[in-house]
Residue, then its C-alpha position, 0 to 999 in steps of 0.5 A: x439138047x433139051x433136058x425136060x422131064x415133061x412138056x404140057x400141050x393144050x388143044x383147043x379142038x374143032x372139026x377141021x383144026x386143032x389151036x394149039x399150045x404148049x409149056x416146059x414145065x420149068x418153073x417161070x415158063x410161061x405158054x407159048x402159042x404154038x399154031x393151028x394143025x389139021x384136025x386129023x390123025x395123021x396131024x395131031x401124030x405129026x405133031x407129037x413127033x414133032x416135040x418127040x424129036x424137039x424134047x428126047x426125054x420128056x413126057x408129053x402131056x396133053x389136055x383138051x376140052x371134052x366136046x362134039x370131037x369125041x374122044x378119038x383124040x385122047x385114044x390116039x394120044x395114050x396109044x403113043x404112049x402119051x398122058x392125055x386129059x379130057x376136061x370138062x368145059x365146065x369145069x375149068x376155072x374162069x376168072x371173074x369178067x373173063x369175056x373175051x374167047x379165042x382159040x388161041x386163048x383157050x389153048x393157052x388157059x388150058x396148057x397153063x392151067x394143065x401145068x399148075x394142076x387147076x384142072x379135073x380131068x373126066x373119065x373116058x369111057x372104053x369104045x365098048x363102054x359107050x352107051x346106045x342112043x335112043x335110036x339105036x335100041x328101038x332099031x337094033x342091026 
């Protein structure tokens, strides 16, 4: 079978659906636009199995935006015993004139910028960590 020691996957996140990609982390590999999957827990664990079954032996990575999904993704990946990131989007490196934006195109950016390490990941914080809204401290439960 396939001996890799890690495979990059970026998602490119959104309410009802996920885009996304992934790379071997061989030198010369390039990303491969993998699909879009259900923006729920049981698809995004599908979809781990999925490259569990297709790589044995090699570590997943995974990297995503931060954005309105929250961070449910980041703890349901690490709970699978898997790497996750959460990146900023404004700390993702653009090149100059780069206008055009698709899903499947951030997927891409993401695993290929994933892989040669251009990215800086931002803290997630614990759920118990988790800061109260204005709302909530003037009306407490």
């Amino acid at each position: 079978m396939n001996k890799h020691s890690m495979i990059f996957i970026g998602l490119d996140t959104h309410k009802e659906f996920h885009e996304v990609a992934y790379c071997e982390e061989q030198r010369g590999a390039s990303p491969v636009h993998y699909g879009r999957v259900s923006s729920s827990k049981v698809s995004v664990k599908k979809l781990l199995r999925q490259f569990e079954s297709k790589y044995p032996s090699a570590t997943l990575h995974v990297v995503y935006e931060a954005g309105p999904c929250g961070y449910w993704i980041y703890r349901l990946i690490t709970s699978l015993g898997h790497c996750c990131y959460v990146v900023a989007p404004s700390l993702i490196p653009k090149k100059p004139g780069e206008r055009i934006k698709t899903d499947r195109r951030d997927a891409l950016k993401l695993v290929k910028l994933l892989k040669s390490e251009d990215l800086t990941p931002i803290y997630v914080p614990e759920p118990e960590e988790r800061r109260k809204t204005p709302r909530e401290e003037r009306h407490p439960l």
